[in-house]
C-alpha positions as a Markdown table, in Angstrom:
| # | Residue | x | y | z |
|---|---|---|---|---|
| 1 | Unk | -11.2 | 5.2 | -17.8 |
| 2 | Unk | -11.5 | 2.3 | -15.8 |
| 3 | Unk | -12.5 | 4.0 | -12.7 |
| 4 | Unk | -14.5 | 6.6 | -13.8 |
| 5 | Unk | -16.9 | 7.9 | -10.9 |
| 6 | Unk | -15.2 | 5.2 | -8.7 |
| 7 | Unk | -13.7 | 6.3 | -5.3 |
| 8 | Unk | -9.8 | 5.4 | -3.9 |
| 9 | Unk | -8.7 | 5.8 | -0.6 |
| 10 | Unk | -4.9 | 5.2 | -0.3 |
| 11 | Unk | -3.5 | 5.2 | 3.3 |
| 12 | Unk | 0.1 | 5.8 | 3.5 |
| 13 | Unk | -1.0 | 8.6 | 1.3 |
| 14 | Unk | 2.5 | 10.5 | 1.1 |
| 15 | Unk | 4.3 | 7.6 | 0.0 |
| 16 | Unk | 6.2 | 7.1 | -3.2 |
| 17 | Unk | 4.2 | 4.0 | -4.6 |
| 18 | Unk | 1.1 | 5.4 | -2.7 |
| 19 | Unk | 1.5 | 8.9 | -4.8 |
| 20 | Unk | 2.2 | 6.8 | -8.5 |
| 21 | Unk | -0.7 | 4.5 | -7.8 |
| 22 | Unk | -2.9 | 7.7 | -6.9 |
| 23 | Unk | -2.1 | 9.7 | -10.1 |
| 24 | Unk | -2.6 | 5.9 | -12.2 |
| 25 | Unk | -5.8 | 5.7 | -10.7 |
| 26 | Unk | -6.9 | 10.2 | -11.4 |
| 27 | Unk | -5.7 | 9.6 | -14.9 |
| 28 | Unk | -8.5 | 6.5 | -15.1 |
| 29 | Unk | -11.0 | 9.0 | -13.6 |
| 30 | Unk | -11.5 | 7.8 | -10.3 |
| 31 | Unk | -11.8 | 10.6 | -6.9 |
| 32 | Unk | -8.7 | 9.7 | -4.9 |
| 33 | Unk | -8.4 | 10.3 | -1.3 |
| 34 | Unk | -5.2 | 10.2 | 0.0 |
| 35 | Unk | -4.5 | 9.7 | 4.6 |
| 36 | Unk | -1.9 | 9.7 | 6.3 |
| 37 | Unk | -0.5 | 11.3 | 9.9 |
| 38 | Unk | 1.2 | 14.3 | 7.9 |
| 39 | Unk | -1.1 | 16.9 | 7.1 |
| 40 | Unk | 1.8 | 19.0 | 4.8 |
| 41 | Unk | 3.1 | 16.0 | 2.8 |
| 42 | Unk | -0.6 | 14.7 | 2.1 |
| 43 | Unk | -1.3 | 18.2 | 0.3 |
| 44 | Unk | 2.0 | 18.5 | -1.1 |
| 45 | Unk | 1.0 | 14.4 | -2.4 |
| 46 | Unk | -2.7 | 15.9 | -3.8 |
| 47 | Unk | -1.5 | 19.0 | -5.3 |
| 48 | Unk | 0.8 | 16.8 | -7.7 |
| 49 | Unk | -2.0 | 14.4 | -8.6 |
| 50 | Unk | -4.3 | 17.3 | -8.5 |
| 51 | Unk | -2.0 | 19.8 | -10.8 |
| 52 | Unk | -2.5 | 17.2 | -13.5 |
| 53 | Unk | -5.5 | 17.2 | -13.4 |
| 54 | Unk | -6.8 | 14.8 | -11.3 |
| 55 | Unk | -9.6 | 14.4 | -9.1 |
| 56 | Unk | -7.7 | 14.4 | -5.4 |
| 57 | Unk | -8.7 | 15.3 | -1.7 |
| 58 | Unk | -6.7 | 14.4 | 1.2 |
| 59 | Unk | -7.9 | 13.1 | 4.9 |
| 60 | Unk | -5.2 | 13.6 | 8.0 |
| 61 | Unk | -5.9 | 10.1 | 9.9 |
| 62 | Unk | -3.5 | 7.9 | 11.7 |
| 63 | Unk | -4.5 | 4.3 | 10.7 |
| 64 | Unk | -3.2 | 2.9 | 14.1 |
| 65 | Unk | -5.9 | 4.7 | 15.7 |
| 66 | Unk | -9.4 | 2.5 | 15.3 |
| 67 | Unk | -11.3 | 5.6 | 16.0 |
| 68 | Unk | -9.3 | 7.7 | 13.5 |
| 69 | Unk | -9.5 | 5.0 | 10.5 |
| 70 | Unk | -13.5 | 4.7 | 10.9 |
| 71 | Unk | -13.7 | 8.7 | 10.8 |
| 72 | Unk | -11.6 | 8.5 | 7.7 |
| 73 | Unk | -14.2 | 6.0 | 6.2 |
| 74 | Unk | -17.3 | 7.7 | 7.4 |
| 75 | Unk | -15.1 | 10.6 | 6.0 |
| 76 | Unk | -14.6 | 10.0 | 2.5 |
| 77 | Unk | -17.9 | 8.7 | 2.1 |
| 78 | Unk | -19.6 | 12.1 | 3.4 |
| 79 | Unk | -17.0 | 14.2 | 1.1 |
| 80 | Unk | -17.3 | 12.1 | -2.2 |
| 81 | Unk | -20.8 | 9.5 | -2.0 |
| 82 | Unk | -19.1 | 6.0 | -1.5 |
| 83 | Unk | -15.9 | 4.1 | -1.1 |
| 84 | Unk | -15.4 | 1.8 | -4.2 |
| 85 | Unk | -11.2 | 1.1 | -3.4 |
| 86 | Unk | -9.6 | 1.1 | -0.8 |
| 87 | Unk | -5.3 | 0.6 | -1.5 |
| 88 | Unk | -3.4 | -0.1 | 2.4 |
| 89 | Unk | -0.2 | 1.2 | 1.6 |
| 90 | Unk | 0.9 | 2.6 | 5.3 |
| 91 | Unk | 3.9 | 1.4 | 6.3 |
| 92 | Unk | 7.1 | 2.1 | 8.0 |
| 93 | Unk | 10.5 | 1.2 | 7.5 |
| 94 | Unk | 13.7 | 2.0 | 10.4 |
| 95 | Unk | 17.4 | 1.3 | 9.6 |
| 96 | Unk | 18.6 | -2.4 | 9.4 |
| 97 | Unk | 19.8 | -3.5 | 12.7 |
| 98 | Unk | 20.4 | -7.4 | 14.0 |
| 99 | Unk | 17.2 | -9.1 | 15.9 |
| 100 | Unk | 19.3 | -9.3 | 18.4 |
| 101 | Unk | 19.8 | -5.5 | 19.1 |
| 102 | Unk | 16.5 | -4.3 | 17.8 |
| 103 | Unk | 14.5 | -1.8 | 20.1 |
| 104 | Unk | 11.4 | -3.1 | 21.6 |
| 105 | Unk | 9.8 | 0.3 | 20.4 |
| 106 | Unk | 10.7 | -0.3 | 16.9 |
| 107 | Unk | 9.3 | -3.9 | 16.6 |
| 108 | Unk | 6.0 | -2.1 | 18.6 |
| 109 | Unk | 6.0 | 0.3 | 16.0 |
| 110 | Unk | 6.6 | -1.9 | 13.1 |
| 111 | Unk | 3.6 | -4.0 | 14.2 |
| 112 | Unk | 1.4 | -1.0 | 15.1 |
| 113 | Unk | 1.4 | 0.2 | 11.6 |
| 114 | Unk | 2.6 | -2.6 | 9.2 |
| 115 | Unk | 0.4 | -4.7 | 10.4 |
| 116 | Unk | -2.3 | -3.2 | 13.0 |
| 117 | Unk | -2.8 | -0.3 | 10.1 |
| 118 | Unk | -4.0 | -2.5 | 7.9 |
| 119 | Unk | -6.0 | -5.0 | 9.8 |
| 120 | Unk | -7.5 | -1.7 | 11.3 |
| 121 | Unk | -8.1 | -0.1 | 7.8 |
| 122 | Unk | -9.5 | -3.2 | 6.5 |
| 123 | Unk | -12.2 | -3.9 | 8.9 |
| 124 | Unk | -13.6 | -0.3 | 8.7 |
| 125 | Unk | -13.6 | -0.5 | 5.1 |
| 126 | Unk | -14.9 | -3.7 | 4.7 |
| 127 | Unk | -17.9 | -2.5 | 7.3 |
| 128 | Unk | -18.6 | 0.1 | 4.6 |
| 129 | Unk | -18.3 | -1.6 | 1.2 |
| 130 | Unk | -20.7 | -5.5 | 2.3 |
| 131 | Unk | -23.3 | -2.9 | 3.5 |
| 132 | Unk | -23.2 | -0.7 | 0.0 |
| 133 | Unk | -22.4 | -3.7 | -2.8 |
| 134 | Unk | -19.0 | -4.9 | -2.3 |
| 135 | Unk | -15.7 | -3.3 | -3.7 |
| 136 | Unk | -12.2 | -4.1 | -3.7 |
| 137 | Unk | -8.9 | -3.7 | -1.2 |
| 138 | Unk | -5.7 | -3.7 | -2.0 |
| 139 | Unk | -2.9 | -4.2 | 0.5 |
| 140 | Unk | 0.3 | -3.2 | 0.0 |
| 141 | Unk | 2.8 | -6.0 | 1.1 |
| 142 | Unk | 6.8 | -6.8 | 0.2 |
| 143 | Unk | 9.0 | -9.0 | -1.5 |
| 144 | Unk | 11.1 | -8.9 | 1.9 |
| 145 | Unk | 8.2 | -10.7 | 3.5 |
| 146 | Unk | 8.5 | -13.6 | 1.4 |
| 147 | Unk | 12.5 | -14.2 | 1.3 |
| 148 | Unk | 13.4 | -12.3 | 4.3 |
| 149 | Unk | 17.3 | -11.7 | 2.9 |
| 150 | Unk | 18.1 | -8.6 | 3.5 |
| 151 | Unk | 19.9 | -8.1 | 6.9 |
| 152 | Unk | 18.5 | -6.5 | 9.8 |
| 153 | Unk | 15.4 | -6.5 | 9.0 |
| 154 | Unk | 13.5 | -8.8 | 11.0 |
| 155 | Unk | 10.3 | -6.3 | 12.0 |
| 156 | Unk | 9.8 | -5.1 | 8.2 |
| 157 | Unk | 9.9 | -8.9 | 7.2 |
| 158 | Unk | 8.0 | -10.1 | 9.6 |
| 159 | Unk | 5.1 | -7.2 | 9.8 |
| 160 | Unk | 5.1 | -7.6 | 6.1 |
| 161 | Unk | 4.6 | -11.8 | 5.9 |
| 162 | Unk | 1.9 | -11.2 | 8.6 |
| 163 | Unk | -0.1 | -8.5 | 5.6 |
| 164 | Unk | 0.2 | -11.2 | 3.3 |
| 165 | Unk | -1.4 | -13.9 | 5.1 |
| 166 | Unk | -3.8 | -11.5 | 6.4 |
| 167 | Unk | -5.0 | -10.7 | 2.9 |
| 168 | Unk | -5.7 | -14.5 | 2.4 |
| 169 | Unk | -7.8 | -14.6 | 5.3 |
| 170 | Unk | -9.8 | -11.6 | 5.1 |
| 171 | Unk | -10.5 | -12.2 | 0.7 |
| 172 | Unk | -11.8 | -15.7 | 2.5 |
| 173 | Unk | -13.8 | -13.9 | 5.2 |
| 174 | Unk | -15.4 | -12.0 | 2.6 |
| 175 | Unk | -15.3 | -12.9 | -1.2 |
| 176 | Unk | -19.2 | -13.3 | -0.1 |
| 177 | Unk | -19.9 | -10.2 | 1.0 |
| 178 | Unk | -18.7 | -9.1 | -2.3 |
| 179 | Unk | -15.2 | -7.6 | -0.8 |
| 180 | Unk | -12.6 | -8.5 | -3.3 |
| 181 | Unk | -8.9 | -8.3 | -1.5 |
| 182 | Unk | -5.8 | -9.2 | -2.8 |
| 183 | Unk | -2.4 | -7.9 | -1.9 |
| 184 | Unk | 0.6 | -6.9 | -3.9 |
| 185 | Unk | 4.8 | -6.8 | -2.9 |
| 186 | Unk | 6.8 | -4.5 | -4.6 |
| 187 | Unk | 10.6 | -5.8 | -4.6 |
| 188 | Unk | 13.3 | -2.8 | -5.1 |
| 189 | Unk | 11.4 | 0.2 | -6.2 |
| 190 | Unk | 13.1 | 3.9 | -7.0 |
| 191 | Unk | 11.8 | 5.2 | -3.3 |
| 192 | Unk | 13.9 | 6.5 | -0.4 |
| 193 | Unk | 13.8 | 2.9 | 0.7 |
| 194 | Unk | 15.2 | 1.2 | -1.6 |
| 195 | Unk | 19.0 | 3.0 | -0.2 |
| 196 | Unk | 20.9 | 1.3 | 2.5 |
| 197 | Unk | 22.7 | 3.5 | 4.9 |
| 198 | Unk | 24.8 | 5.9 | 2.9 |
| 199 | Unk | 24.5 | 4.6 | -0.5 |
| 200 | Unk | 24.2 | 6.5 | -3.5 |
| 201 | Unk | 22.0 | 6.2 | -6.8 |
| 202 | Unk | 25.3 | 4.6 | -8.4 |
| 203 | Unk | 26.0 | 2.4 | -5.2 |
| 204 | Unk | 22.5 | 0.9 | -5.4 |
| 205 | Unk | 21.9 | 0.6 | -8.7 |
| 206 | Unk | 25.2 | -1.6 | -8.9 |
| 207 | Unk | 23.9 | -3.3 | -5.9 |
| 208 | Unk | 20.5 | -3.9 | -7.8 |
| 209 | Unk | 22.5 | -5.2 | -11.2 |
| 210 | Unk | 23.7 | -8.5 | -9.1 |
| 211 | Unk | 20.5 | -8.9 | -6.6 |
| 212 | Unk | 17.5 | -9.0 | -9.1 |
| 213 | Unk | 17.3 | -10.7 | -12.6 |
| 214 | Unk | 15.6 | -7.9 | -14.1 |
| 215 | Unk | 18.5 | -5.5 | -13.5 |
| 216 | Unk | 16.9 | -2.8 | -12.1 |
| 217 | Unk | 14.6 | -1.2 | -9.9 |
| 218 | Unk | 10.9 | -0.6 | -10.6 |
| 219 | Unk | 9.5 | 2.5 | -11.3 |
| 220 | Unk | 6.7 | 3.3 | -9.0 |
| 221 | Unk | 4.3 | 3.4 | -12.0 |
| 222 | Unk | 5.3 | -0.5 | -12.3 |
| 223 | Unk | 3.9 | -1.5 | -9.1 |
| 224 | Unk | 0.4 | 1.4 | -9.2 |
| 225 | Unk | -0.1 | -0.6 | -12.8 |
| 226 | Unk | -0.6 | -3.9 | -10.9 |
| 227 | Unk | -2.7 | -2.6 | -8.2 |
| 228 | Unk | -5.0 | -0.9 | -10.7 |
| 229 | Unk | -5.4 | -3.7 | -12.9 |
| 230 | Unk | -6.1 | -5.7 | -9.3 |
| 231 | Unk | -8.8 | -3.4 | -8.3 |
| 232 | Unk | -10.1 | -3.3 | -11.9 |
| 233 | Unk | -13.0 | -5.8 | -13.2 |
| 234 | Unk | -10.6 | -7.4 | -15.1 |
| 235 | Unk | -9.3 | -9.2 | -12.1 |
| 236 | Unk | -12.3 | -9.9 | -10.3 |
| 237 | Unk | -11.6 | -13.7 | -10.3 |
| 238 | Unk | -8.2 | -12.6 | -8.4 |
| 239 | Unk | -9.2 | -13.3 | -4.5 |
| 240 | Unk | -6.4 | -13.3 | -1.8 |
| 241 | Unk | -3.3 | -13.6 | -4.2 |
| 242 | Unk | -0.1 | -11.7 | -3.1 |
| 243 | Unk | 0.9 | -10.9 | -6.8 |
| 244 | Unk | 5.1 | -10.1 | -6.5 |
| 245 | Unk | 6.6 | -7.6 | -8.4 |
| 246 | Unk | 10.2 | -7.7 | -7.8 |
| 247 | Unk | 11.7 | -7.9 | -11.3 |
| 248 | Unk | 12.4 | -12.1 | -10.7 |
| 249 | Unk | 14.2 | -11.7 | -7.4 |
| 250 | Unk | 12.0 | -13.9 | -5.4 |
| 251 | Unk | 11.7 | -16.0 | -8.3 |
């Protein structure tokens, strides 16, 4: 129990990796609060966690929205008494498609919440935690921001290098104010995005076999295991590190 009497915000709430790493962190105790835009997936999201068990509220906010993410803060800390963690996992992801031919909109959008999201996100929650005794912020990054390989997608990569190296300079910014943040990039994980156009499980899973060393995807619970063991105590020398956790394909 870990994170007992702790509270989680996870933006991106909805998510695959953002629902695994909620339910890791309920089991250890902690109040999650999980945000996003979509009201009906964000309860459908808390009543899983919730249905085991789990202490679980939810927050509609749309983290591209400055006014939005520091109502969510001042939000969760009304609700529940604090904000301990803080996991950015918001993101979006379009079909592959060339540089060349990719819509001005979509690299817009990519940036807005990639990468505006979380720079948004993290200045509101680091407002909160250096004014109540620090706490820790994870961002949630990718392996395709490191190696870039996979085609056509140039806005994912790029949105997703930009987290990473903004995680280094914010845990700079503010180790001193007692804000641990670190970052972490899932590789191929068993989510809707780790398909390409019209591929089945069998398709990707021969795909997978040749790409990483491991084999495999991860399972969700995989990558919410390393971002609970980053927000845990047990890291708290671990300051603006982008751990990878991509079964050795960036290796």
């Amino acid at each position: 129990m870990r994170f007992d009497g702790r509270v989680v915000l996870i933006t991106g709430g909805a998510g695959a990796i953002a629902g695994a790493t909620g339910r890791a962190f309920a089991d250890e105790g902690a109040t999650v609060v999980l945000a996003g835009r979509d009201a009906g997936n964000l309860a459908a999201a808390a009543e899983r966690i919730g249905g085991g068990g789990g202490k679980v509220d939810w927050i509609a906010a749309d983290v591209t929205d400055s006014r939005q993410v520091a109502g969510l803060v001042v939000e969760v800390v009304g609700r529940h008494g604090g904000l301990h963690v803080a996991v950015n996992s918001a993101g979006v992801f379009t079909a592959p498609v060339p540089l060349a031919d990719l819509d001005e909109a979509d690299w817009a959008r990519h940036v807005d919440v990639n990468l505006t999201g979380v720079f948004l996100a993290m200045k509101h929650e680091i407002a909160h935690m250096r004014a109540n005794g620090g706490g820790v912020i994870v961002n949630i990054a990718s392996n395709i921001g490191a190696h870039g390989r996979r085609p056509g997608l140039a806005a994912y990569a790029a949105t997703k290098a930009a987290v990473s190296a903004l995680t280094r300079a914010a845990a700079r910014d503010h180790i001193a104010d007692g804000v641990r943040i670190k970052a972490v990039s899932p590789g191929a994980s068993d989510t809707p995005m780790s398909y390409r156009p019209g591929e089945s499980r069998a398709d990707r899973d021969a795909r997978v076999r040749t790409a990483v060393p491991a084999g495999r995807v991860s399972d969700p619970a995989e990558v919410a295991a390393v971002v609970l063991w980053l927000a845990s105590d047990e890291s708290s020398f671990v300051v603006g590190h982008d751990v990878v956790v991509d079964g050795g394909a960036t290796a």
